[in-house]
PDB file of N, CA, C, O and CB in Angstrom:
ATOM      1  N   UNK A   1      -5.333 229.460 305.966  1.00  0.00           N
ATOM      2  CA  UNK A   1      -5.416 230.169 307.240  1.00  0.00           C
ATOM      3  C   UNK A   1      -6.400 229.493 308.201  1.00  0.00           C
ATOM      4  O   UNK A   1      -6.055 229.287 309.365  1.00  0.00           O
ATOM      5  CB  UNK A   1      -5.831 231.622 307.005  1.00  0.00           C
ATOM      6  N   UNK A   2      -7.381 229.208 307.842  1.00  0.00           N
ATOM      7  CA  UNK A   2      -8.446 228.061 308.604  1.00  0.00           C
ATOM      8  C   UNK A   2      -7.669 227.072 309.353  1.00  0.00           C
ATOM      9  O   UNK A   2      -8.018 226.917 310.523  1.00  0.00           O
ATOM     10  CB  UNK A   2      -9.410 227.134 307.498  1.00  0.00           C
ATOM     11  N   UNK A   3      -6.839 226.479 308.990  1.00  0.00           N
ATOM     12  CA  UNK A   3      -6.411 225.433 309.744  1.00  0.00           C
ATOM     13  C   UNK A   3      -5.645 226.061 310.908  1.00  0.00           C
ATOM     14  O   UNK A   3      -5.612 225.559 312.031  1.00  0.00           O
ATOM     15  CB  UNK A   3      -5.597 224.454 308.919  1.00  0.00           C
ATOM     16  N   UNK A   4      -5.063 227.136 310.577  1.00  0.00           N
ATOM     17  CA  UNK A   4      -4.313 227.863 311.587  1.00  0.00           C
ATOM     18  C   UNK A   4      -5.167 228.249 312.736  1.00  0.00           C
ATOM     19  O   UNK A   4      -5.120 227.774 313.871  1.00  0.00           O
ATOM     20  CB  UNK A   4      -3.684 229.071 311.009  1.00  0.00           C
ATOM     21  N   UNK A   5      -5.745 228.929 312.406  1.00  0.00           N
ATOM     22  CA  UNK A   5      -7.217 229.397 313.104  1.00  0.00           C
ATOM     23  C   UNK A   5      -7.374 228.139 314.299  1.00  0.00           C
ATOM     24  O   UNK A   5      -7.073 228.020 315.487  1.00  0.00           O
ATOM     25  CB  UNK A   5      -8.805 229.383 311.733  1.00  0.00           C
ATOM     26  N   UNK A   6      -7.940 227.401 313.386  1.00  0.00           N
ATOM     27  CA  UNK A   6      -8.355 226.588 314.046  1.00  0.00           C
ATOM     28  C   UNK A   6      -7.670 225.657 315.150  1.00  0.00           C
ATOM     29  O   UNK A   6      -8.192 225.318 316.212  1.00  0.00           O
ATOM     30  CB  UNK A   6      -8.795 226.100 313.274  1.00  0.00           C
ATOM     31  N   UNK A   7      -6.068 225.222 314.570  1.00  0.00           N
ATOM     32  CA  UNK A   7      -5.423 224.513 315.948  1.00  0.00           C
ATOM     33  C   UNK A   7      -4.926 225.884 316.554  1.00  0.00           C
ATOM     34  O   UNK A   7      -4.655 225.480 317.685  1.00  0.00           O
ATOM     35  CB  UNK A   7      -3.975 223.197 315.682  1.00  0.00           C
ATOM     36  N   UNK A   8      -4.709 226.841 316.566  1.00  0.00           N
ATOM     37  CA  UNK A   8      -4.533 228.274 317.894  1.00  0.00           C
ATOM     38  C   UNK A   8      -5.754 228.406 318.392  1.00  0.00           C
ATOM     39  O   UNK A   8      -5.905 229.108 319.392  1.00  0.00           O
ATOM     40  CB  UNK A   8      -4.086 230.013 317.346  1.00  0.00           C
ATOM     41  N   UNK A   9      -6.652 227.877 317.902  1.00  0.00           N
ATOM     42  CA  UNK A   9      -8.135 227.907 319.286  1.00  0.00           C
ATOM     43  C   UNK A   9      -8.000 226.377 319.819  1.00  0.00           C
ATOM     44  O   UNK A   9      -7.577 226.123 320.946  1.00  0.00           O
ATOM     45  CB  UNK A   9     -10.294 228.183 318.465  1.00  0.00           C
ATOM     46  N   UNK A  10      -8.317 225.602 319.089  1.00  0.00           N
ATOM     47  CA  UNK A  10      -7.765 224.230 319.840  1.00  0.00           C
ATOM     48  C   UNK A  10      -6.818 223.870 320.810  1.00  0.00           C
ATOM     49  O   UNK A  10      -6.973 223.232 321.851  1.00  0.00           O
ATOM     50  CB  UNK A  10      -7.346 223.543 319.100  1.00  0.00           C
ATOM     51  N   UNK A  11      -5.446 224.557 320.134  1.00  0.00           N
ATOM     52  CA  UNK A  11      -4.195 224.345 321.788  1.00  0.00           C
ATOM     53  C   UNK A  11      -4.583 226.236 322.435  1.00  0.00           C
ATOM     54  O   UNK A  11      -3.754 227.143 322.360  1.00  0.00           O
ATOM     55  CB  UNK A  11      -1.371 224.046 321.048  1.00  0.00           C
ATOM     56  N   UNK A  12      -5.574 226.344 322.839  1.00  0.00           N
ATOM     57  CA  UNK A  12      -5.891 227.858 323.625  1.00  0.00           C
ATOM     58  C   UNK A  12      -5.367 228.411 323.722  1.00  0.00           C
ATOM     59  O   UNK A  12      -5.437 229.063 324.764  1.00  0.00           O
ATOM     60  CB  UNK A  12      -6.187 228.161 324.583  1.00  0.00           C
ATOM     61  N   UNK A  13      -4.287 228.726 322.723  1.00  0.00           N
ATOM     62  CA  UNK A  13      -3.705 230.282 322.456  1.00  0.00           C
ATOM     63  C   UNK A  13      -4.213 230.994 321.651  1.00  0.00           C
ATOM     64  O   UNK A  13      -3.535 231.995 321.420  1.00  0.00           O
ATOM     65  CB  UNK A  13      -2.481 230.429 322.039  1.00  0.00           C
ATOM     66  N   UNK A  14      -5.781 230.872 320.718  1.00  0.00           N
ATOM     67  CA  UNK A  14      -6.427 232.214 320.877  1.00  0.00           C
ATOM     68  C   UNK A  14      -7.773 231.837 321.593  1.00  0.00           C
ATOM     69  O   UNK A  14      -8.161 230.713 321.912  1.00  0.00           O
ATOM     70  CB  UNK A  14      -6.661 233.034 319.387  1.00  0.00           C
ATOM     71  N   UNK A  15      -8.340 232.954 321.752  1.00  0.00           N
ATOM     72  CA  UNK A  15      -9.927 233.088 322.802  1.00  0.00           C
ATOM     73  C   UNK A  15     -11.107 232.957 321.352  1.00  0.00           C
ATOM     74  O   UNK A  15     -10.797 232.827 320.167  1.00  0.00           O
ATOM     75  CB  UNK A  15     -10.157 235.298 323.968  1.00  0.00           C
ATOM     76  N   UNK A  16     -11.786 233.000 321.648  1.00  0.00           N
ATOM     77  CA  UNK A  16     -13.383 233.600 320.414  1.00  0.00           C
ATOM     78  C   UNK A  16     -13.264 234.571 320.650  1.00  0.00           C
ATOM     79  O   UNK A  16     -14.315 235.003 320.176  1.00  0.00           O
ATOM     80  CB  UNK A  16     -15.135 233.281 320.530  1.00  0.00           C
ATOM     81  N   UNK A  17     -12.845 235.289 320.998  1.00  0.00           N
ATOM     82  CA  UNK A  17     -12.589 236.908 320.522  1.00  0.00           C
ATOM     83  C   UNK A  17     -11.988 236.757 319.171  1.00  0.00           C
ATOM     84  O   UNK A  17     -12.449 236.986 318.053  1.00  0.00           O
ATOM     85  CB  UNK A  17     -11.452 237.875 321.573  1.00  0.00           C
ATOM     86  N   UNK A  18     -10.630 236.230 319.642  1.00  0.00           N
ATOM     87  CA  UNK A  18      -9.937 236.072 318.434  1.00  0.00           C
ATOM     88  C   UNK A  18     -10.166 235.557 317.124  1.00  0.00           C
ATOM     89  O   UNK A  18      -9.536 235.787 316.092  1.00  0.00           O
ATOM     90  CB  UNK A  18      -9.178 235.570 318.685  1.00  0.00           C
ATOM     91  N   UNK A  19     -11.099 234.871 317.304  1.00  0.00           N
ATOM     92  CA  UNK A  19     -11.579 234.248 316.230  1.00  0.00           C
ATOM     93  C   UNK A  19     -12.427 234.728 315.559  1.00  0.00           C
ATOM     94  O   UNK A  19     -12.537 234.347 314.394  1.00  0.00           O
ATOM     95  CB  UNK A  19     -11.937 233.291 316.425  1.00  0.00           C
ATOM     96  N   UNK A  20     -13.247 235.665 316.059  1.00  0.00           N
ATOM     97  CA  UNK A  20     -13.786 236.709 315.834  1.00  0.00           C
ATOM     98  C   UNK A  20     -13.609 237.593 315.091  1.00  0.00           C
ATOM     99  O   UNK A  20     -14.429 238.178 314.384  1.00  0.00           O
ATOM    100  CB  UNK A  20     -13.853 237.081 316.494  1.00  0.00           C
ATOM    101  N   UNK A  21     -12.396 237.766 315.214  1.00  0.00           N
ATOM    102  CA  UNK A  21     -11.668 239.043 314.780  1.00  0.00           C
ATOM    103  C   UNK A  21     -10.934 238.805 313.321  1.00  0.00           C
ATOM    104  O   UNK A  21     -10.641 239.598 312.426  1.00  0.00           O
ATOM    105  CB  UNK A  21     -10.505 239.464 315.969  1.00  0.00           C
ATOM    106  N   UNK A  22     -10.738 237.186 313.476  1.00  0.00           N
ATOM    107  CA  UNK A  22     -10.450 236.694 312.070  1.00  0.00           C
ATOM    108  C   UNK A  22     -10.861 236.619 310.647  1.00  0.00           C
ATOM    109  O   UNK A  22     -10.284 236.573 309.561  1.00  0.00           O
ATOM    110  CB  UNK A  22     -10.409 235.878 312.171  1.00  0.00           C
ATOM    111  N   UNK A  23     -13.187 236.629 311.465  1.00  0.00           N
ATOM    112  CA  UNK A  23     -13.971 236.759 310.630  1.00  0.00           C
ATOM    113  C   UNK A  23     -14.277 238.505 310.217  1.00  0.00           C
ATOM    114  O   UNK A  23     -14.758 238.969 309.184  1.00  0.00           O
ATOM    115  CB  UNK A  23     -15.069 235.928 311.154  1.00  0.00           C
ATOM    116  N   UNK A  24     -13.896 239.053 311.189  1.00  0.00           N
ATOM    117  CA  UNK A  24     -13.901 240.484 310.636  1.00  0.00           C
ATOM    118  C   UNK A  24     -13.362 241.423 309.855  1.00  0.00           C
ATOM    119  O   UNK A  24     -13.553 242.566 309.440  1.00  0.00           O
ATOM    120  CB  UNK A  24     -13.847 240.964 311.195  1.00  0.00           C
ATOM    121  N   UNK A  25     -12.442 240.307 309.796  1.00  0.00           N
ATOM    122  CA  UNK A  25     -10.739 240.693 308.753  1.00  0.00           C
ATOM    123  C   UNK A  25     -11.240 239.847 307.759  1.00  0.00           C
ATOM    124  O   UNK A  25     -10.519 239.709 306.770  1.00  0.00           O
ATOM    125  CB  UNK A  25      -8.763 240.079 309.427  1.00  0.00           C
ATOM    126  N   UNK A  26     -11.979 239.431 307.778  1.00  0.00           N
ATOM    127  CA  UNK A  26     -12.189 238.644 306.367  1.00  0.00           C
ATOM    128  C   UNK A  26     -11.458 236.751 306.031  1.00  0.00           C
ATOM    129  O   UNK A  26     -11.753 235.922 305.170  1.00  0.00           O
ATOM    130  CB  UNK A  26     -11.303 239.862 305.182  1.00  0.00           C
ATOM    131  N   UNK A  27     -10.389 236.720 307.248  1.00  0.00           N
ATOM    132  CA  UNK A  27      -9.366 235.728 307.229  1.00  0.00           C
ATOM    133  C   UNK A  27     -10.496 234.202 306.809  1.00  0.00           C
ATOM    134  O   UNK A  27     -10.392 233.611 305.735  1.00  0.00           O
ATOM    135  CB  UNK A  27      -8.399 235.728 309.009  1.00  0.00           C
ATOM    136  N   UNK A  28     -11.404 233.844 307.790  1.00  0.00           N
ATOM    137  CA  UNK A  28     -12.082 232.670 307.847  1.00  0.00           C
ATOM    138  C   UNK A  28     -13.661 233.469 307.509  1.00  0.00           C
ATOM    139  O   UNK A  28     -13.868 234.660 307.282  1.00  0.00           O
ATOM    140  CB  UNK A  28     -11.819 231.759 309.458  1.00  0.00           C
ATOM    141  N   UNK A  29     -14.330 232.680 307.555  1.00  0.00           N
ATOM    142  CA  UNK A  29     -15.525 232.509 307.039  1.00  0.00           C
ATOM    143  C   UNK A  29     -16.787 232.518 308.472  1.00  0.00           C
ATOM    144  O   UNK A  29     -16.483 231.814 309.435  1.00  0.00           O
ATOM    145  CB  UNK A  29     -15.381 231.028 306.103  1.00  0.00           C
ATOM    146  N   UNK A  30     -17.795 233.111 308.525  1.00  0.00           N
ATOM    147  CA  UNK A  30     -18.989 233.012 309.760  1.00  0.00           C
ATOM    148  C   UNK A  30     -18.912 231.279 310.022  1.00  0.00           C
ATOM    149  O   UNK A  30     -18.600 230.866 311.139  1.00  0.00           O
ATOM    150  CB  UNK A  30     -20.941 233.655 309.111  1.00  0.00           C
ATOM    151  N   UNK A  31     -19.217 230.339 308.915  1.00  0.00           N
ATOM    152  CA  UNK A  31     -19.489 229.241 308.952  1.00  0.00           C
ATOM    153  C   UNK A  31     -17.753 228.400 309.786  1.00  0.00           C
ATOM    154  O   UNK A  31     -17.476 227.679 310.744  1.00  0.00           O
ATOM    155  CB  UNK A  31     -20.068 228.904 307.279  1.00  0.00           C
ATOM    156  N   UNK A  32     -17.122 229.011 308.798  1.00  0.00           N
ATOM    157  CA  UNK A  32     -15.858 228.222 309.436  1.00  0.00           C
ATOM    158  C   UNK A  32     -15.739 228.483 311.071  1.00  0.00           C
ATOM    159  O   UNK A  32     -15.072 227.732 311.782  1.00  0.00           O
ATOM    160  CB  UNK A  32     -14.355 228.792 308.667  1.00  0.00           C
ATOM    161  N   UNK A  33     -16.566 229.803 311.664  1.00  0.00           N
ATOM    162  CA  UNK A  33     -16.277 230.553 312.551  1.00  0.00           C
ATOM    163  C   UNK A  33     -17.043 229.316 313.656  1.00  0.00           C
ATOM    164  O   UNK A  33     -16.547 228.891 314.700  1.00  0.00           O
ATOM    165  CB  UNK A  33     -16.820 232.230 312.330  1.00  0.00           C
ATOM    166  N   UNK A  34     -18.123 229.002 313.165  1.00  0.00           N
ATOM    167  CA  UNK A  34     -19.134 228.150 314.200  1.00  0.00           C
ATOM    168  C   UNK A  34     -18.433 226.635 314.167  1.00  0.00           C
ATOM    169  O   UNK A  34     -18.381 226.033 315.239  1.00  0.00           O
ATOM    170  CB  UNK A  34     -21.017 228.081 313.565  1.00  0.00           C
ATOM    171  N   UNK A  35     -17.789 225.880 312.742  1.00  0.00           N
ATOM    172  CA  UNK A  35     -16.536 224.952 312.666  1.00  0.00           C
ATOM    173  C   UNK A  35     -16.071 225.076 314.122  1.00  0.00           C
ATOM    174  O   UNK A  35     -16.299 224.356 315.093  1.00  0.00           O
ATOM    175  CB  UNK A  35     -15.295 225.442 311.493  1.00  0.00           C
ATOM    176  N   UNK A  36     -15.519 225.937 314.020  1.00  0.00           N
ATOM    177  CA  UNK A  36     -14.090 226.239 315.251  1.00  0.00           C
ATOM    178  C   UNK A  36     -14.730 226.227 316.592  1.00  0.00           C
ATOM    179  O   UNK A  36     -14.711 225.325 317.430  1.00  0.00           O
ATOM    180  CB  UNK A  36     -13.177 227.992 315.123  1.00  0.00           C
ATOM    181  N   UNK A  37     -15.204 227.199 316.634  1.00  0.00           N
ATOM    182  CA  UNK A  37     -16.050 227.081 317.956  1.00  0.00           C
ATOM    183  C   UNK A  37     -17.194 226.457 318.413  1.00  0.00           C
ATOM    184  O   UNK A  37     -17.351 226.673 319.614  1.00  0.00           O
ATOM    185  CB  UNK A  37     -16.363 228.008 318.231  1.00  0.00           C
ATOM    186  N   UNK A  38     -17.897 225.892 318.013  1.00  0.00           N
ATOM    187  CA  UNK A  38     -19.155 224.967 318.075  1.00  0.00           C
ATOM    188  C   UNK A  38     -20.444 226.229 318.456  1.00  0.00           C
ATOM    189  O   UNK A  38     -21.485 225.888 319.017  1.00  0.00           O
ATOM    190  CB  UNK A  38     -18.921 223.525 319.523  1.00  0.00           C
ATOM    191  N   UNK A  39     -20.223 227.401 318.135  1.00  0.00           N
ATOM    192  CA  UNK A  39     -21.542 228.204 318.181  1.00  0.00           C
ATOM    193  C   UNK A  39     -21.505 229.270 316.750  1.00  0.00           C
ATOM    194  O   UNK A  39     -20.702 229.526 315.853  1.00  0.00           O
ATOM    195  CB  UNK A  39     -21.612 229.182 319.817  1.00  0.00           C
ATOM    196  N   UNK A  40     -22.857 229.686 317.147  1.00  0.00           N
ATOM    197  CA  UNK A  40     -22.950 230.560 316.058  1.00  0.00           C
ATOM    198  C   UNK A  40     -22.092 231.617 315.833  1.00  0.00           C
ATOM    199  O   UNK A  40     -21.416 231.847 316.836  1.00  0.00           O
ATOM    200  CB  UNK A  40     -24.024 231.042 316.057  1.00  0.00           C
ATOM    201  N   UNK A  41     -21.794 232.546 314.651  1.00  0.00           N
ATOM    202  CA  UNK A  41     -21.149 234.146 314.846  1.00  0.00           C
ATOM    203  C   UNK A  41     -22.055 234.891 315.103  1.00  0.00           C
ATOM    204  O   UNK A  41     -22.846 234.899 314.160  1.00  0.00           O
ATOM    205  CB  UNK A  41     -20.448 234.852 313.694  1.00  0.00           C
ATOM    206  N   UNK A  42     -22.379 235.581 315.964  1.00  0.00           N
ATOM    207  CA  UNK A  42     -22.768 237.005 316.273  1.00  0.00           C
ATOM    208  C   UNK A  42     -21.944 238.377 316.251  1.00  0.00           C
ATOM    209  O   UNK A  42     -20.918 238.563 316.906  1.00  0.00           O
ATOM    210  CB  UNK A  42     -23.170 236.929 317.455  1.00  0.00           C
ATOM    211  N   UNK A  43     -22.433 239.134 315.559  1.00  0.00           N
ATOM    212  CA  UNK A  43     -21.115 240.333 314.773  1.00  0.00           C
ATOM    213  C   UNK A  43     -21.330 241.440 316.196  1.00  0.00           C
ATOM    214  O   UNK A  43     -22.508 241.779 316.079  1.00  0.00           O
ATOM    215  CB  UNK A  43     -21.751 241.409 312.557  1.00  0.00           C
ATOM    216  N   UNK A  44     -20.906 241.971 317.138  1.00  0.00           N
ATOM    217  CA  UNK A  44     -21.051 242.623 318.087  1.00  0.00           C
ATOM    218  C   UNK A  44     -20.955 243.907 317.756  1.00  0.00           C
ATOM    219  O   UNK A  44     -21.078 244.778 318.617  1.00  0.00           O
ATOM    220  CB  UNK A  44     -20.349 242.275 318.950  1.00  0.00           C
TER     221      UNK A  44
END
């Protein structure tokens, strides 16, 4: 699922929301989360 994740944030069909939401579901990982996006997770 990571890789998925990751090229749907890459070609910007999802936001860091979304990605977000991946780590909240359990899908990817905090660390994989900062991978993808180049920042930290902050749990809102």
């Amino acid at each position: 699922m990571f890789d998925i994740v990751k090229r749907n944030y890459e070609r910007g069909l999802w936001s860091k929301e979304m990605v977000k939401m991946a780590v909240k579901k359990g899908v990817i990982t905090k660390e994989q989360y900062k991978e993808i996006t180049g920042e930290d997770y902050e749990a809102q």
